[in-house]
SEDO-108345 format. One record per residue (C-alpha): x, y, z. Coordinates in nm, 2 decimals, padded with zeros to 4 digits. Layout:
% SEDO-108345
X	Y	Z
...
This chain:
% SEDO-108345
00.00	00.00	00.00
00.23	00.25	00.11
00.45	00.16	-00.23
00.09	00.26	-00.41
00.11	00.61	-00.25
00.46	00.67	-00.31
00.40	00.57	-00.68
00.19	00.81	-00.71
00.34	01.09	-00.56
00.61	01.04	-00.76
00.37	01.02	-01.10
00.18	01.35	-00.98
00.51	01.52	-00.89
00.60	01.50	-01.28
00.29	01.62	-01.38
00.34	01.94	-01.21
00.68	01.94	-01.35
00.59	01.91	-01.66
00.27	02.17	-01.66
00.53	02.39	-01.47
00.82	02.37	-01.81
00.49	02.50	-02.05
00.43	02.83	-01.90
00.44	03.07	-02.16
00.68	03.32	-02.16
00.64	03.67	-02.10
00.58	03.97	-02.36
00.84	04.18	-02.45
00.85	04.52	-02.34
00.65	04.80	-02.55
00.89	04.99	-02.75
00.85	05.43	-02.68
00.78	05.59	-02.96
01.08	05.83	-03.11
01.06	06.17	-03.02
01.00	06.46	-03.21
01.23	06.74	-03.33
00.99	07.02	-03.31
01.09	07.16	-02.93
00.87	07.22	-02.67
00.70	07.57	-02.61
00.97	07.61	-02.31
01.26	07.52	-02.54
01.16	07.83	-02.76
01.52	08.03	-02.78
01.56	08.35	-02.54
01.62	08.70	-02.61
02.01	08.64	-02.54
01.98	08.35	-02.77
01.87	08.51	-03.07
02.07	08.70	-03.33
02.11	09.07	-03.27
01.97	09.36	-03.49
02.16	09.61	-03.63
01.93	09.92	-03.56
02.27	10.17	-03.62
02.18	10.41	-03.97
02.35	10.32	-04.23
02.62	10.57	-04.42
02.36	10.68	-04.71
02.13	10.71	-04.46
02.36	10.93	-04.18
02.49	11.14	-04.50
02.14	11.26	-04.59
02.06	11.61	-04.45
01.77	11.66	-04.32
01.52	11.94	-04.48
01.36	12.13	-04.24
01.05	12.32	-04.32
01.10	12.69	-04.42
00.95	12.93	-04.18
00.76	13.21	-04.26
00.84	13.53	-04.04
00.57	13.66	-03.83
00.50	14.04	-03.95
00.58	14.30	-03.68
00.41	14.60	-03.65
00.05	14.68	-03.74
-00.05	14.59	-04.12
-00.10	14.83	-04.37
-00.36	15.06	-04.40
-00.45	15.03	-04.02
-00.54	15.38	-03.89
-00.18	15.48	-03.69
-00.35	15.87	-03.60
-00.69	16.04	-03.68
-00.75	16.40	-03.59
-00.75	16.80	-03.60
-00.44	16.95	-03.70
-00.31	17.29	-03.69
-00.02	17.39	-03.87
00.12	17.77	-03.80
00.37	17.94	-04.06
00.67	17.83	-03.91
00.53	17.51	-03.72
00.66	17.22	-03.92
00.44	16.89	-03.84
00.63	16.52	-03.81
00.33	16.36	-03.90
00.57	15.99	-03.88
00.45	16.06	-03.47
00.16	16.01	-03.32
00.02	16.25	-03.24
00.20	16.47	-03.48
00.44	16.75	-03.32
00.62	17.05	-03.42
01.01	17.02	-03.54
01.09	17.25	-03.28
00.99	16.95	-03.02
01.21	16.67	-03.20
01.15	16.52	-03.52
01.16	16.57	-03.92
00.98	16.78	-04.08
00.69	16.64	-04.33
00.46	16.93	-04.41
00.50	17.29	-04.36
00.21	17.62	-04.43
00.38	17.92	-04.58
00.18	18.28	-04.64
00.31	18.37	-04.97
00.05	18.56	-05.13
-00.22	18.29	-05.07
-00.19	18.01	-04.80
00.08	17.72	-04.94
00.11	17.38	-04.78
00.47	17.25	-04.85
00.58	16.89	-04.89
00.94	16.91	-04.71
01.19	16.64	-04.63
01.16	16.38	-04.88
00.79	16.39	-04.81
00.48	16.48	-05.10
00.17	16.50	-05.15
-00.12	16.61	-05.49
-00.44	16.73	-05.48
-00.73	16.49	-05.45
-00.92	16.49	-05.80
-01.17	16.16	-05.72
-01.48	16.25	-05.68
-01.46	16.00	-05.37
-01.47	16.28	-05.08
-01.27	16.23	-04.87
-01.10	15.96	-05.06
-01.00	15.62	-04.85
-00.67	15.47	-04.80
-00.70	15.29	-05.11
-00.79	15.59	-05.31
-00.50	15.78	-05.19
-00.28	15.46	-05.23
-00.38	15.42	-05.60
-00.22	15.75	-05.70
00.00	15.89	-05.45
00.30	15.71	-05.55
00.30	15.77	-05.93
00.12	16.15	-05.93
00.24	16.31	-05.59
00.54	16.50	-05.57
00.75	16.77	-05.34
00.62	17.09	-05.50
00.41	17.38	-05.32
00.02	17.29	-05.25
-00.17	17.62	-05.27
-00.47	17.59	-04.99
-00.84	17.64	-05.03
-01.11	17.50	-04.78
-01.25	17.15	-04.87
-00.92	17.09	-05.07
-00.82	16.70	-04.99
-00.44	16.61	-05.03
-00.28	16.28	-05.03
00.04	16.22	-04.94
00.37	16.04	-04.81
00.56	16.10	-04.47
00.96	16.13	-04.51
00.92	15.77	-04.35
00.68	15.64	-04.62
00.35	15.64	-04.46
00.05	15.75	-04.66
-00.14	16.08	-04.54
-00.46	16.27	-04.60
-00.51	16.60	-04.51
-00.84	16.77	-04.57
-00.86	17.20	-04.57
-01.07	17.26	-04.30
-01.03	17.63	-04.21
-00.73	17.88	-04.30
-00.68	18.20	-04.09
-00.41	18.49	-04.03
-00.19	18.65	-04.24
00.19	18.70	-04.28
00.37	18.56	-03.94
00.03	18.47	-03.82
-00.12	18.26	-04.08
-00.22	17.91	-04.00
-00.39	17.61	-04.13
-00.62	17.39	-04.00
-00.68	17.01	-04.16
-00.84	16.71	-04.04
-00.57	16.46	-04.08
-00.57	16.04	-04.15
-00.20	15.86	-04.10
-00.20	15.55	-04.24
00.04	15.23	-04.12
00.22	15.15	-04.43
């Protein structure tokens, strides 16, 4: 009996054996798939990794001059044909008017001499100094600046004015500046003969 047993122990011994030799073998480890080139977003190059630009101007460029815009010069003084003095003016034998101030004074006070009256025979007004002056013919009365300016330059000259009331005269200052003096009343005789005009300066 006890041979029996030990027969088969030894026949089911064996068996395991055996069964134990078939046990498949394992499956071979998966293989990772290759990587890619493109790098990852935190492998994008730096600042300090990438080139440098060359913002410097080039030669052609640092040898062209720069044009700057011309610039007009802002007129000083008060533009022509602005009113500069407007008034009653009396003008003695012997009181020569600067009619370049404002108001206009007597030479004898500082200043050239534009106009002067004289009592030769009738009342004369006298252009003196570079200044002139011509009668008024327009049937404009008074005439304006423009009137005056339309003829003053090419008809007026430094010769003798004789006076009468109403008479209008155009005329230029010794410093350029276009006049009108209008007859308003003449009085006295020899030393103490005078005139009296309303006057226009004009800014020229």
């Amino acid at each position: 009996m006890s041979t029996l047993v030990a027969a088969l122990i030894g026949v089911v011994g064996t068996y395991v054996v055996s069964t134990g030799n078939n046990t498949p073998a394992a499956a071979p480890a998966p293989v990772p798939p290759p990587t890619s080139a493109t790098p990852a977003p935190d492998d994008e190059p730096t600042a300090d990794d990438k080139p440098a630009v060359d913002t410097a101007p080039t030669a052609d460029a640092a040898a062209t001059p720069v044009q700057e815009e011309p610039t007009t010069a802002a007129p000083t003084g008060p533009p022509p044909g602005t009113v500069r003095w407007q008034g009653v003016l009396v003008i003695p034998y012997g009181g020569d008017r600067d009619l370049d101030l404002a108001p206009p004074v007597d030479t004898e006070s500082g200043g050239d001499r534009d106009f002067a009256v004289y009592p030769f025979g009738d009342l004369k007004l006298s252009p003196d100094n570079g200044a002139k002056a011509m009668v008024w013919k327009g049937e404009a009365n008074p005439p304006s600046y423009e009137d005056c300016l339309g003829v003053v330059d090419t008809q007026a000259t430094g010769a003798e004015i004789r006076l009468r009331t109403g008479l209008a005269v155009c005329g230029r200052t010794t410093e350029g500046r276009l006049v009108l003096l209008v007859a308003k009343e003449l009085a006295g005789q020899a030393s103490d003969a005078n005139a009296t005009f309303d006057v226009v300066v004009w800014n020229s």
